[in-house]
TIRO-513068 format. One line per 2 residues: number of its first residue (from 1); for each residue x, z, y of N, C-alpha, C, CB. Coordinates in pm, whole numbers, plus 50000, padded with zeros to 5 digits. Atoms other than C-alpha are relative to their C-alpha. Last residue first. Glycine has a CB too. Example, Ala and Ser with C-alpha at 12.3 -4.5 7.8 and 13.67 -1.06 7.14 Angstrom:
2
2	49918/49994/49881/51367/50714/49894/49923/50073/50109/50041/49858/50046  50089/50000/49881/51230/50780/49550/50090/50000/50120/49901/50125/50003
// end
This chain:
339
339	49953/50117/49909/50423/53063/50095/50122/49943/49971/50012/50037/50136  49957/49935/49876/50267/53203/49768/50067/49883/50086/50106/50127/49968
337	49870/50124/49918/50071/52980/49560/50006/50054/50082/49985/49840/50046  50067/50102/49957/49808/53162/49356/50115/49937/50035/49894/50018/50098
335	50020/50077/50139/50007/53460/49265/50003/49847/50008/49858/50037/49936  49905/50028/50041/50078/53528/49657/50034/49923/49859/50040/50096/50016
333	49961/50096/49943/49729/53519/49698/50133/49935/49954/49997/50035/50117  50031/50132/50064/49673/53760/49399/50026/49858/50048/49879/50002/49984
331	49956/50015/50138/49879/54002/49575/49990/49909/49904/49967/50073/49949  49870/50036/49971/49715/53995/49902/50088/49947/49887/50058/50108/50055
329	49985/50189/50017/49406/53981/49703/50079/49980/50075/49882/49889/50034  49976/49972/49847/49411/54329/49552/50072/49859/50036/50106/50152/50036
327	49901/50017/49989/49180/54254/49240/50115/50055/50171/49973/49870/49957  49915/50115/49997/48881/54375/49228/50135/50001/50014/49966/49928/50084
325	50010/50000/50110/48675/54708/49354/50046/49852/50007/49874/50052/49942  49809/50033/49989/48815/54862/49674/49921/49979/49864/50178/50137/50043
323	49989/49991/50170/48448/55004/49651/50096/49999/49950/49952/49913/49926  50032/49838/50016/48442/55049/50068/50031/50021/49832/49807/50047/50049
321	49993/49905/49860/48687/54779/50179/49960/50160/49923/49852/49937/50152  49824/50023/50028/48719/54485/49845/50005/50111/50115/50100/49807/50036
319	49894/50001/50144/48328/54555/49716/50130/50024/50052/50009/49844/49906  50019/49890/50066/48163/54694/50056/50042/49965/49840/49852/50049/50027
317	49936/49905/49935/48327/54432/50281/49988/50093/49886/49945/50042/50139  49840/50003/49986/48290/54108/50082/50054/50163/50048/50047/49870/50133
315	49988/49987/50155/47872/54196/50022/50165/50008/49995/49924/49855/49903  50019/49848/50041/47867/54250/50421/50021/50049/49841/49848/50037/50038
313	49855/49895/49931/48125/53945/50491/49868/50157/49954/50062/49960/50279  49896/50011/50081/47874/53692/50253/50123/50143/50080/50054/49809/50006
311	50014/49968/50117/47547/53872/50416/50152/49996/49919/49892/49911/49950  50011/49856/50028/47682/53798/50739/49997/50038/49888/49908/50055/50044
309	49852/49884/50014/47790/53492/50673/49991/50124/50036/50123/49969/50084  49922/50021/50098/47466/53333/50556/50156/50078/50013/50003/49850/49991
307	50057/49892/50123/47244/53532/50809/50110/49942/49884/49795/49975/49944  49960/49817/49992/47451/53411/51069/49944/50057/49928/49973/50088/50117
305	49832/49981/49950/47479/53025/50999/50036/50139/50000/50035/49947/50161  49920/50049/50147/47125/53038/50781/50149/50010/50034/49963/49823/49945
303	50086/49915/50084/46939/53166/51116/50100/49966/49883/49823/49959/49984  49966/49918/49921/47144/52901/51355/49967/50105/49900/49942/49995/50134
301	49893/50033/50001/47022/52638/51121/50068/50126/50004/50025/49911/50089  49972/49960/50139/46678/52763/51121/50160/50004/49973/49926/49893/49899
299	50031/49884/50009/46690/52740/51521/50024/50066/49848/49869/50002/50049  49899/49919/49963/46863/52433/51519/50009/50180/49970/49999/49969/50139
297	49892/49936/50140/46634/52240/51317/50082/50096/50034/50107/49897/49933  50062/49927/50062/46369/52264/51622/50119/50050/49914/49882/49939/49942
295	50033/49893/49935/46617/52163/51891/49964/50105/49889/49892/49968/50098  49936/49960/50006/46720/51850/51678/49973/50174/50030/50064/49919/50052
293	49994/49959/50138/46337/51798/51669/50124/50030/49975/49954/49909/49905  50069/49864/50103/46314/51824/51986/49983/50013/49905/49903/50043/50002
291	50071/50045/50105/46621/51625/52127/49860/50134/49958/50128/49971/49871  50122/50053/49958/46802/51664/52442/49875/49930/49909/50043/49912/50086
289	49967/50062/50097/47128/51778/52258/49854/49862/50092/49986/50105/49816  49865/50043/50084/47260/52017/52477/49970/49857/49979/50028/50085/49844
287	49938/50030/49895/46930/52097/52678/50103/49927/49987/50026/50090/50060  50091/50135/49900/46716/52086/52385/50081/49993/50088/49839/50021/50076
285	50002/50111/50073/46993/52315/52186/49923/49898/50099/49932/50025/49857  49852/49993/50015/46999/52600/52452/50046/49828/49888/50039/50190/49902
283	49934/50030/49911/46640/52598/52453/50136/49925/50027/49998/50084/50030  50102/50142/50024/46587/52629/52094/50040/49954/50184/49762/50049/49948
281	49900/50132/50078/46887/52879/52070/49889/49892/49995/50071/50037/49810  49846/50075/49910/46747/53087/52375/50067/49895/49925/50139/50118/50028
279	50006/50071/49917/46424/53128/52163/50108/49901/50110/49939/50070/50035  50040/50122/50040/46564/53252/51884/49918/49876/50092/49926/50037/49899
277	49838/50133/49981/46727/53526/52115/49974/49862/49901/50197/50090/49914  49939/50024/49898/46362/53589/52230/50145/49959/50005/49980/50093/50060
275	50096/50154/49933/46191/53592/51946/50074/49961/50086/49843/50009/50078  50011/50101/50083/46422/53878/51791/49975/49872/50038/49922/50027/49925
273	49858/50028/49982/46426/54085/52126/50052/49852/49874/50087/50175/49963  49969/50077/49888/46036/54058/52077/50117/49974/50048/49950/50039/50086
271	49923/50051/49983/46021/54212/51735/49980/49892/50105/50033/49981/49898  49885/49983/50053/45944/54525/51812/50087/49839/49988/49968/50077/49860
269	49945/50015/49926/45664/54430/52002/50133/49999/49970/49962/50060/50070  49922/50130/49968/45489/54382/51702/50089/49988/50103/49921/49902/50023
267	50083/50012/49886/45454/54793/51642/50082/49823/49998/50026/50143/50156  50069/49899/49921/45500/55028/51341/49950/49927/50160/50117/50138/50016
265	50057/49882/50031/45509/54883/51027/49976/50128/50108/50077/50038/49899  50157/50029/50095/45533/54533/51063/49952/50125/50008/50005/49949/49819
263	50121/50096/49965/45748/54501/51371/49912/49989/49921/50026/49877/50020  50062/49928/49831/46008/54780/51318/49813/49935/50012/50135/49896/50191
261	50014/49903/50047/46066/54604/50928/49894/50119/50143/50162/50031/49946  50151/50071/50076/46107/54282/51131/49935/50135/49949/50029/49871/49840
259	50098/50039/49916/46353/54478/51386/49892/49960/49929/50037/49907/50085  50066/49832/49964/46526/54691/51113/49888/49929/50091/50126/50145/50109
257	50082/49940/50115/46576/54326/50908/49950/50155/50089/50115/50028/49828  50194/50040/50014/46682/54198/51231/49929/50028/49882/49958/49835/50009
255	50162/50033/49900/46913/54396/51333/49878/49939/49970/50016/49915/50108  50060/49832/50013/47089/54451/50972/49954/49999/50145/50132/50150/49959
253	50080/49949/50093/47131/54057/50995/49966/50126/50003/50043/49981/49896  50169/50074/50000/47208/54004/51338/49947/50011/49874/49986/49829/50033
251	50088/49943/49895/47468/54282/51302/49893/49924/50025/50064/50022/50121  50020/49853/50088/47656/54134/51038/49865/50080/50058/50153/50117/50025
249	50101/50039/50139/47691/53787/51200/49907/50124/49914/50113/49937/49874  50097/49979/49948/47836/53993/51504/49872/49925/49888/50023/49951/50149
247	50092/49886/50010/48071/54136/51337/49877/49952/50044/50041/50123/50078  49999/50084/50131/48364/53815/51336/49878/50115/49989/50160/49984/49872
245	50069/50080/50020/48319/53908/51736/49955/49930/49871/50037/49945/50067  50164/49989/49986/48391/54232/51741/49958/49889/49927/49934/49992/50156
243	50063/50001/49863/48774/54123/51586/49844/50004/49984/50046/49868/50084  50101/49976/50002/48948/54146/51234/49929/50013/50227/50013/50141/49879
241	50082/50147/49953/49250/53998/51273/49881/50032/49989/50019/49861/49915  50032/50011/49823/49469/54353/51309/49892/49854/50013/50190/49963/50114
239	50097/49878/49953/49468/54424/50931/49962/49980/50123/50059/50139/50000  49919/49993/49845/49627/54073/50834/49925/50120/50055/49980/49845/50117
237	49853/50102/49958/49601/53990/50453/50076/50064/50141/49945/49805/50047  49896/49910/50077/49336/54263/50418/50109/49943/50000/49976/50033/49864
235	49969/49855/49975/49134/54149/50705/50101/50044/49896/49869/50092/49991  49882/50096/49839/49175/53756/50625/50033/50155/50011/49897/49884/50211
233	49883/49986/49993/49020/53879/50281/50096/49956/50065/50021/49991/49930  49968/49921/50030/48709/54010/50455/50155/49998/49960/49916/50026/49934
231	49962/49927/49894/48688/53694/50676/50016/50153/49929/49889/49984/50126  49878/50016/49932/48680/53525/50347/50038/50069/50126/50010/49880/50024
229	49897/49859/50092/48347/53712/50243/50169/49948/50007/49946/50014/49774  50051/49815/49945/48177/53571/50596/50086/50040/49854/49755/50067/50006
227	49936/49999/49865/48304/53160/50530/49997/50174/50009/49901/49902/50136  49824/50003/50013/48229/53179/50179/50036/50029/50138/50080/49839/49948
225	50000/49833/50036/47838/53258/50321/50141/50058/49937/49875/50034/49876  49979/49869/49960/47914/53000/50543/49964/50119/49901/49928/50013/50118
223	49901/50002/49891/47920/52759/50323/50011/50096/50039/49989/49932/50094  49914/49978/50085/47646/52817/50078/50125/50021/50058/50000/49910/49916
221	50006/49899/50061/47399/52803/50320/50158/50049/49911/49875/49973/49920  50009/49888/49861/47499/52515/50443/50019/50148/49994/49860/50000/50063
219	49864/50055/50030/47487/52312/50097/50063/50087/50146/50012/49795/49993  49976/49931/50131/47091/52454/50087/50176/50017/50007/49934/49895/49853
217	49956/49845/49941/47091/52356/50478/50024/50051/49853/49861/50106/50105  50138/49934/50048/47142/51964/50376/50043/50181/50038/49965/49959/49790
215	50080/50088/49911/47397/51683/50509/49840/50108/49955/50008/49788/49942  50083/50036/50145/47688/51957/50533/49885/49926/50057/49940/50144/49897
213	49996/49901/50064/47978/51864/50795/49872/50001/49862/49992/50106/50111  50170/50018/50083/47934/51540/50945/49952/50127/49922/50000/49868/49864
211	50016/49914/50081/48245/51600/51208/49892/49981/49917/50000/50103/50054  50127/50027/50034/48337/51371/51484/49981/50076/49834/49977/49824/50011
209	50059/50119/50103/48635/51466/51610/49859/49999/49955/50074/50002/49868  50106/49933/50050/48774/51596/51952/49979/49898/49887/49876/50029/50103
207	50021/50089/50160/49096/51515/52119/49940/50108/49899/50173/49934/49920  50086/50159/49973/48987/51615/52453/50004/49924/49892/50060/49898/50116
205	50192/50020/50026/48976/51980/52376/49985/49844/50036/49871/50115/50138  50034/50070/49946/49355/52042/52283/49891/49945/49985/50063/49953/50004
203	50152/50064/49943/49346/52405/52220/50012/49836/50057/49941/50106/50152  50127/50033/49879/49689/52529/52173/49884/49977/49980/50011/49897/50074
201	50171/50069/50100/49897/52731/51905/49954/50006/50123/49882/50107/49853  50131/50014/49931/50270/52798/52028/49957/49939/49976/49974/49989/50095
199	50003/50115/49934/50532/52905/51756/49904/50001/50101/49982/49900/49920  49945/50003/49867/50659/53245/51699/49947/49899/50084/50137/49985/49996
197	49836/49978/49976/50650/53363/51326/50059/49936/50114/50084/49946/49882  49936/49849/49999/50322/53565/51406/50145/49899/49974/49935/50151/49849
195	49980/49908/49897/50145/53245/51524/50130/50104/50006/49883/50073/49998  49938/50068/49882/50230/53042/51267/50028/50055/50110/49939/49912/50040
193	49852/49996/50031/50124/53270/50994/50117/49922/50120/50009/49919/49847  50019/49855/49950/49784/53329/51204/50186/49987/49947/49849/50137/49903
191	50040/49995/49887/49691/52940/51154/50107/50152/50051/49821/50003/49998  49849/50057/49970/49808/52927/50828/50033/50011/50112/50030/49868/49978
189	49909/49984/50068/49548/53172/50743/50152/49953/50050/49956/49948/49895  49954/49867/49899/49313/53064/50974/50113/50083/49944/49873/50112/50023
187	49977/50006/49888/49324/52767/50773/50054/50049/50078/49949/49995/50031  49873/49993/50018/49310/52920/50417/50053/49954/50141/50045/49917/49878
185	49919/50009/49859/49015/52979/50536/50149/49999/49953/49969/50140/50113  50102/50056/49936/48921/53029/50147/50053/50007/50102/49876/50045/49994
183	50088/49812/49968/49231/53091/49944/49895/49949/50089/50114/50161/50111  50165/50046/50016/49477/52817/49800/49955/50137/49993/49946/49897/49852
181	49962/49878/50126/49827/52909/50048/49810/49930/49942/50030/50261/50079  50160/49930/50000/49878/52606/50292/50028/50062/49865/49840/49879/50004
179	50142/50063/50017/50242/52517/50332/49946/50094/49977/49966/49899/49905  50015/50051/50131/50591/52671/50447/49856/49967/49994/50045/50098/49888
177	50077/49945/50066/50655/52852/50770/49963/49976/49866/49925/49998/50059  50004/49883/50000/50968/52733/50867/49900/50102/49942/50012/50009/50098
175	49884/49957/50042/50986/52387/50734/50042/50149/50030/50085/49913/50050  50031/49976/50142/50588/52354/50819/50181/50024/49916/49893/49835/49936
173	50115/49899/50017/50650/52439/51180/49973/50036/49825/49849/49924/50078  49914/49844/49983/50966/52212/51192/49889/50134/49991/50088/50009/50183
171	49940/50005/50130/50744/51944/51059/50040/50104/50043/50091/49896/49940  49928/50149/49987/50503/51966/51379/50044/50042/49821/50169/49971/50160
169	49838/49961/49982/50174/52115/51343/50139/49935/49983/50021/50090/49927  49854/50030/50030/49819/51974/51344/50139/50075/50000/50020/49919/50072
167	49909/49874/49979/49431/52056/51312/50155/49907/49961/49950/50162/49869  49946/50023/49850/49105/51919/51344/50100/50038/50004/49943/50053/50109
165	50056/50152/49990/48918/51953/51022/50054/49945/50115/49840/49984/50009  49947/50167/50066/49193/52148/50911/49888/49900/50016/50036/49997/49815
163	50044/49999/50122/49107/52468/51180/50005/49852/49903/49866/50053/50022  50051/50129/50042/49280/52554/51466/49992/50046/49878/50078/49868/50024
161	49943/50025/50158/49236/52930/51609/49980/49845/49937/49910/50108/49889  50016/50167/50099/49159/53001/51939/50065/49988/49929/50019/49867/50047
159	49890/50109/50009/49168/53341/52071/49995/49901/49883/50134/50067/49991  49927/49972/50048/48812/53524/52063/50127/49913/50018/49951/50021/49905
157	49959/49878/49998/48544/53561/52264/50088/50098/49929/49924/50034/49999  49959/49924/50104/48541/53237/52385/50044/50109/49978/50056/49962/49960
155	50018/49839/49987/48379/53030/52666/50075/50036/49858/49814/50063/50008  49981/49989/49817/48470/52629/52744/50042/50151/49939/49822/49977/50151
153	50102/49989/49922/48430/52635/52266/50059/50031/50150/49906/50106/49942  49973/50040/49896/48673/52584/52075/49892/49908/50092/50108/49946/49968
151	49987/50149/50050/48560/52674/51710/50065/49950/50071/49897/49919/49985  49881/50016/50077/48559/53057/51849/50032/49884/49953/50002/50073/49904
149	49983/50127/49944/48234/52984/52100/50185/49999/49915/49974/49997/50215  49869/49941/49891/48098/53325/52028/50129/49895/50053/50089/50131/49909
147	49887/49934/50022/47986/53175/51733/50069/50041/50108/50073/49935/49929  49951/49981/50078/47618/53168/51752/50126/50001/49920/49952/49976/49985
145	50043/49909/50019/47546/53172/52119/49986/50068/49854/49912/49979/50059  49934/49893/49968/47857/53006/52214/49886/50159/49945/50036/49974/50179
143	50097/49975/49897/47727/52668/51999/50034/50169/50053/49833/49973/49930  49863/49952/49867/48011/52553/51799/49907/50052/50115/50119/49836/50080
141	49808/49956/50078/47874/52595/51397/50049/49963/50147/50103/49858/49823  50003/49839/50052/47481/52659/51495/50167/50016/49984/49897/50031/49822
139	50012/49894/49917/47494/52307/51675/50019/50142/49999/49912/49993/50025  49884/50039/49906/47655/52088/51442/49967/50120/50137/49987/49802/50054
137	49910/49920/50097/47380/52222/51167/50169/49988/50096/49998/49907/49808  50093/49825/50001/47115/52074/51419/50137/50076/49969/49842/50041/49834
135	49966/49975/49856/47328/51739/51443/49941/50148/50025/49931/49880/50106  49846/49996/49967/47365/51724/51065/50019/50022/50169/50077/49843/49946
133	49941/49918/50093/47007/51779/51026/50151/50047/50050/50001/49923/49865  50025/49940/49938/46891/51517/51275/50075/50181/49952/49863/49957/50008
131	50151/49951/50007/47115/51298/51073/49935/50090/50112/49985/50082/49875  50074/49895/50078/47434/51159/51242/49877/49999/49965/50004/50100/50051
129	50046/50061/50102/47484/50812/51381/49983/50121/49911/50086/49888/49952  50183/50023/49939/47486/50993/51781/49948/49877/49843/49988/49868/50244
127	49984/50129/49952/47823/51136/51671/49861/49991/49975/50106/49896/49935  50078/50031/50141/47829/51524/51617/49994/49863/50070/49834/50093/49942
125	50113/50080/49924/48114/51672/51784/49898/49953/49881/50066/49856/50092  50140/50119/50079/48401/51873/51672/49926/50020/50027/49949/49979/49873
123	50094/49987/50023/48711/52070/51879/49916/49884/49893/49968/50023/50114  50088/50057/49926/49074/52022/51837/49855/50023/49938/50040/49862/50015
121	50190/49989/50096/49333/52278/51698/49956/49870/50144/49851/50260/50014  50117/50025/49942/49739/52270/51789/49850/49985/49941/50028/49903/50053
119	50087/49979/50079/50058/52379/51672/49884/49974/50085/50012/50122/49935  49955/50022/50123/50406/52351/51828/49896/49996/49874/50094/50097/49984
117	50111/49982/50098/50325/52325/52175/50039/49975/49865/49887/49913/50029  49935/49893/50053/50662/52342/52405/49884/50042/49879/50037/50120/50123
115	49873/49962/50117/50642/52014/52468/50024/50082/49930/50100/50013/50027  49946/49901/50046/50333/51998/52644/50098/50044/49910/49938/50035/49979
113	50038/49941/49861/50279/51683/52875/49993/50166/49966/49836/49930/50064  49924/49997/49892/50390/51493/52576/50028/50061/50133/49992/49926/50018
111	49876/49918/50026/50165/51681/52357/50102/49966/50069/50043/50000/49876  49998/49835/49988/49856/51610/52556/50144/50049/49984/49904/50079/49879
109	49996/49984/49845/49937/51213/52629/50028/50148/49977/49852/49954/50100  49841/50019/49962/50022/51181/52230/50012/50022/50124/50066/49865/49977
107	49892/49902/50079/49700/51360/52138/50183/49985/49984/49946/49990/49849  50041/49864/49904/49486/51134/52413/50109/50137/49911/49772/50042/49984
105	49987/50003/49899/49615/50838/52240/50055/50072/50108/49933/49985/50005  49749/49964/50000/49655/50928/51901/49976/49966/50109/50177/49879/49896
103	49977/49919/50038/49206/51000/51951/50198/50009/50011/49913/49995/49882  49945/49997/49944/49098/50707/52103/50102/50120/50004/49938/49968/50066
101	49941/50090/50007/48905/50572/51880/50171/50028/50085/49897/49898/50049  50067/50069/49899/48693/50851/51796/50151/49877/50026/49943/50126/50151
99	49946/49986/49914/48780/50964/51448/49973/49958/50144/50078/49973/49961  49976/50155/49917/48509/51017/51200/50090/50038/50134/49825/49917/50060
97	50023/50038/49878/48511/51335/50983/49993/49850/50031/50090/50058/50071  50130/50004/49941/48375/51432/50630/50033/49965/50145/49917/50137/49983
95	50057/50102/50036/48742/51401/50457/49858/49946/50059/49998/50020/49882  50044/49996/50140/48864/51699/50651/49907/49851/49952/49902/50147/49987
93	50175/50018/49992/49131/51615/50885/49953/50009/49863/49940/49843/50065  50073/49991/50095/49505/51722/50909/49865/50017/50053/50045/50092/49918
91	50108/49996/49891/49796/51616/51149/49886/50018/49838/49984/49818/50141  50094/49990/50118/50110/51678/51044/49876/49989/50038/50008/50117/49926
89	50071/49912/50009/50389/51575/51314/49909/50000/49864/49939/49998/50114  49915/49904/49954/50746/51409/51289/49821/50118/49999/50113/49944/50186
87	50046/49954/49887/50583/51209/51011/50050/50128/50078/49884/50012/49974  49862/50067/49951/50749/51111/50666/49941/50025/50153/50044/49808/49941
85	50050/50045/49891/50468/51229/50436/50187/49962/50056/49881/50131/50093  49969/50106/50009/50530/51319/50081/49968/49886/50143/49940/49979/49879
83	49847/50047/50062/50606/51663/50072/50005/49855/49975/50038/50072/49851  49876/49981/49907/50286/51728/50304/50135/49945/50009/50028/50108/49994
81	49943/50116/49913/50070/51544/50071/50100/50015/50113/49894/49939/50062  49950/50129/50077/50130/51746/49802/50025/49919/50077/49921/49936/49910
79	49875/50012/50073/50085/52011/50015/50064/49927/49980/50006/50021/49921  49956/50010/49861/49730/51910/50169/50170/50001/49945/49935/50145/50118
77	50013/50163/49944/49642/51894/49774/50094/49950/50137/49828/49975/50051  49895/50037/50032/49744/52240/49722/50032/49829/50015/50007/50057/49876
75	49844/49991/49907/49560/52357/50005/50087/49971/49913/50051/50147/50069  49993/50066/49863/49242/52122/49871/50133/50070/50054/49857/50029/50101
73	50018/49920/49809/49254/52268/49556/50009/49933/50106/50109/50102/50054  49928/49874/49991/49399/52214/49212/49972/50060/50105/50131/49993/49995
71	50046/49861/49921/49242/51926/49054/50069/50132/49990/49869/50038/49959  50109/49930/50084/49463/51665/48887/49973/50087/50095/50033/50066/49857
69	49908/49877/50125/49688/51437/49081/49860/50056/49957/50139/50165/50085  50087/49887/50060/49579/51072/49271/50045/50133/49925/49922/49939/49909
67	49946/49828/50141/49760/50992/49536/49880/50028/49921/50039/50205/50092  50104/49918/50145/49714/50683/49796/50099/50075/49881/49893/49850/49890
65	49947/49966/50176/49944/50581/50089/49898/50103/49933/50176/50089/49989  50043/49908/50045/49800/50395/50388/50048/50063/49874/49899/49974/50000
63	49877/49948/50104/49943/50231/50684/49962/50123/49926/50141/50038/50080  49994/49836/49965/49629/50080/50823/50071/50011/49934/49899/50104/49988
61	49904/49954/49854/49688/49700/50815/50051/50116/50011/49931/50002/50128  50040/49974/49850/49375/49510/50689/50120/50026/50034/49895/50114/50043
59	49979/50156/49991/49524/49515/50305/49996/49963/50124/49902/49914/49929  49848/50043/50040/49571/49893/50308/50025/49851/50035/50029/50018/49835
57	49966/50002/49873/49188/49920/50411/50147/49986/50041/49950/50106/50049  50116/50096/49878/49067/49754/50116/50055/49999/50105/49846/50057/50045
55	49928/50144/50021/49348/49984/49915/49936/49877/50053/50016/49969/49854  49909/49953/49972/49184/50320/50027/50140/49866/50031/50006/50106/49891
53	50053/49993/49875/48854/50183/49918/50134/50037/50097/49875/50112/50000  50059/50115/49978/48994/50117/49587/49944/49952/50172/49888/50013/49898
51	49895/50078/49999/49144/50443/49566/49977/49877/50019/50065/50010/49905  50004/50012/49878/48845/50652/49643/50112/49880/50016/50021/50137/50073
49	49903/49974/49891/48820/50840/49312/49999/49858/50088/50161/50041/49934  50061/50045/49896/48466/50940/49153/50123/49917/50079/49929/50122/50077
47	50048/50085/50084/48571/51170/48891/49934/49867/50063/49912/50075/49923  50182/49997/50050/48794/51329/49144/49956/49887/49882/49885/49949/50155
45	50022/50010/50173/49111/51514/49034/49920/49972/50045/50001/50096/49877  49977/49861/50059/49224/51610/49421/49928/49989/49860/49935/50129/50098
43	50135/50019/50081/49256/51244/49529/50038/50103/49902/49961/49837/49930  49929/49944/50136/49538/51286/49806/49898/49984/49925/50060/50152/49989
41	50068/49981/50113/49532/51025/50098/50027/50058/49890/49973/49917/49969  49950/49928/50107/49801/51032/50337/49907/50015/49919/50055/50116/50027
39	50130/49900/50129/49754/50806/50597/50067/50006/49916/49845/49939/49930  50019/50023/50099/50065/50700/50868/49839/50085/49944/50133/50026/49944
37	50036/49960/50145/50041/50702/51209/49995/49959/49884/49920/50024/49991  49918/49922/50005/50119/50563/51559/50054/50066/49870/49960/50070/50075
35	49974/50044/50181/49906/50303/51596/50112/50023/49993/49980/49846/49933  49845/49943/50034/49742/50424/51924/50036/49968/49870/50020/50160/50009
33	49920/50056/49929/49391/50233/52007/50156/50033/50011/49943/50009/50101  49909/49926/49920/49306/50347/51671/50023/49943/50109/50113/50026/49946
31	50057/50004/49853/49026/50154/51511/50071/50049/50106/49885/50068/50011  50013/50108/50037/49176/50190/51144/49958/49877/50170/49883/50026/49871
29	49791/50031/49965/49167/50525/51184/50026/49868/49986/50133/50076/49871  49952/49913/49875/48766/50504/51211/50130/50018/50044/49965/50124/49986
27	49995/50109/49911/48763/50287/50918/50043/50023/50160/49867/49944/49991  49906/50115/49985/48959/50522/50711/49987/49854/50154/49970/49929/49836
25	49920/49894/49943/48693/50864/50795/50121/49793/50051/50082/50189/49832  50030/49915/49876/48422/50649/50745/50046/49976/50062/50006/50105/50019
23	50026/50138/49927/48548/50493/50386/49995/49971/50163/49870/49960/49954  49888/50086/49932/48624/50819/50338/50047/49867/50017/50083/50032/49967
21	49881/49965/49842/48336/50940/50394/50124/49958/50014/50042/50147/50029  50062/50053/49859/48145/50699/50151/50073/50058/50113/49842/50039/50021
19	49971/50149/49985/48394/50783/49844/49927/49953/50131/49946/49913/49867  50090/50055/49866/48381/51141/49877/50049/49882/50039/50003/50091/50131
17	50108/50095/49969/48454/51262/49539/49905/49987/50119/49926/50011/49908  50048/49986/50098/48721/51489/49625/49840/49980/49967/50045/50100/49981
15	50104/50077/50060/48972/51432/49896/49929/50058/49867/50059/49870/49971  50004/50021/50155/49274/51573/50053/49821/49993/49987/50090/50153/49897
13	50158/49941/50005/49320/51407/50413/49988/50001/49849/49865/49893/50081  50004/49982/50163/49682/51404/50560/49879/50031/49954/50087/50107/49945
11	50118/49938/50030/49783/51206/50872/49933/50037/49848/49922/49921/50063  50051/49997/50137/50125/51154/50920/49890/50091/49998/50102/50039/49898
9	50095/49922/50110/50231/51135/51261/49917/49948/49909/49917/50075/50053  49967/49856/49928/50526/51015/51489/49908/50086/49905/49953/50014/50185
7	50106/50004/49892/50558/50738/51269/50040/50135/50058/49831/49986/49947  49951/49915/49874/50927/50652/51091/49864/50029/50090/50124/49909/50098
5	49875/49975/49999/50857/50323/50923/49989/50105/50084/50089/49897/50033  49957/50011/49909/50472/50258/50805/50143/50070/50038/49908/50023/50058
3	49909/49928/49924/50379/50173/50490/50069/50012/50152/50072/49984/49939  49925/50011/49897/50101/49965/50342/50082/50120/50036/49923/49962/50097
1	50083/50000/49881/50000/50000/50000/50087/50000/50125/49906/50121/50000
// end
């Protein structure tokens, strides 16, 4: 497949049966007004694999190298493809995005104009060929009133953290720190290892991607609720990363079960604080998105985003915190594929 000599960045996307996205994801790089980059395609054992589609776009131009290995993970995947890249940077997307066109552009202007950046996150969008669904479910995951705008969000009530659907570092980052560990967020993970051994982690918000994330709330659901019992073992990895704001999932659930509970058995008014911040996210969406049926989904959305990780971080806390029952997953990490 095509090769490119010496790019500035190697883009690495591990895979597993998602033959339509990354069709997507390819054509979209493929569109670059910067043609700067290599692809790294890894095909994490699918039954389904992508290679064909991978080699379509090989012929066209895009400098693409295909992998298939046996299932092992997405951070061992990323890996694999790490050690076989040739790029002064790493740049990693999750198979479900679309790039905007202009994307190495604006990410070669930024970093030139910051040298001293050694790690960077970019936000996600929902492109106007989404479902209504997928644009709802786009709202609950960067919207300030359900994450405190941590994704990279204007407002935030926490320090920005990139995440691999958006996310790069140079080589010298990954020659000091070493690759992705397999663990849920393994992200924030790498994210936090970077930090602590010195480098600088930015925010560049203009190179944004287009994101499809899940196309159903069942597959949603499920998500975040990994998302909430991983923030438990981020806490035991890193005692100090715990912040208010990963709490507040927690707290809208055991609020609003006392509030509904309030509201049946001793007075409806009770739950009027309830109504009222479900109201702000219907609002808050129509204005955003200018849709009402986006608007509507949002609200459930929003509901399934914080009730799903709450629940997953309150069940995570009181097994590996208060029960200390399981393994001790610092330990096991290391097992797994230490750094």
């Amino acid at each position: 497949m095509s090769i490119m000599n010496d790019p500035r960045f190697s883009v690495i996307v591990p895979v597993y049966n998602r033959i339509s996205e990354v069709h997507d994801l390819l054509e979209s790089l493929s569109e670059q007004t910067l043609k700067c980059f290599e692809v790294i395609i890894v095909e994490d054992g699918s039954t389904e694999p992508c290679r064909e589609i991978a080699k379509s776009h090989a012929i066209t131009g895009l400098p693409v190298k295909y992998f298939y290995k046996e299932n092992e993970g997405r951070s061992i995947a990323r890996n694999y493809g790490i050690e076989r890249s040739s790029g002064q940077w790493l740049i990693f997307f999750d198979s479900d995005c679309v790039i905007p066109p202009d994307y190495f552009a604006i990410l070669s202007r930024e970093l030139d104009a910051n040298p001293e950046l050694q790690c960077f996150g970019g936000p996600d969008a929902a492109h106007e060929s989404f479902s209504t669904t997928q644009k709802a479910i786009n709202y609950s995951m960067t919207s300030f009133l359900t994450t405190g705008g941590i994704r990279g969000g204007k407002v935030s009530l926490e320090k920005f953290t990139p995440r691999t659907f958006n996310m790069g570092f140079s080589r010298e980052v990954y020659e000091r720190v070493g690759g992705f560990r397999e663990m849920f967020s393994e992200d924030i993970d790498m994210s936090t290892r970077i930090r602590q051994a010195g480098f600088s982690i930015g925010l560049v918000r203009p190179a944004f991607v287009y994101h499809k994330r899940r196309v159903d709330m069942r597959k949603f659901m499920r998500q975040v609720y990994v998302f909430g019992m991983s923030r438990i073992t981020l806490k035991l990895l890193y005692p100090d990363s715990l912040k208010a704001v990963h709490l507040l999932p927690s707290a809208f659930v055991v609020g609003s079960l006392i509030l509904i509970i309030l509201g049946i058995f001793v007075s409806w008014l009770w739950l009027l604080p309830l109504a009222a911040y479900l109201l702000a996210i219907f609002i808050t969406a129509l204005i955003s998105t200018r849709s009402l049926i986006i608007a509507a989904k949002a609200v459930p959305a929003s509901i399934i985003q914080l009730g799903g990780y709450g629940c997953g971080f309150i069940k995570a806390f009181i097994k590996n915190i208060v029960l200390r029952r399981g393994r001790n997953i610092a330990d096991e990490i290391e097992i797994r594929k230490g750094k």
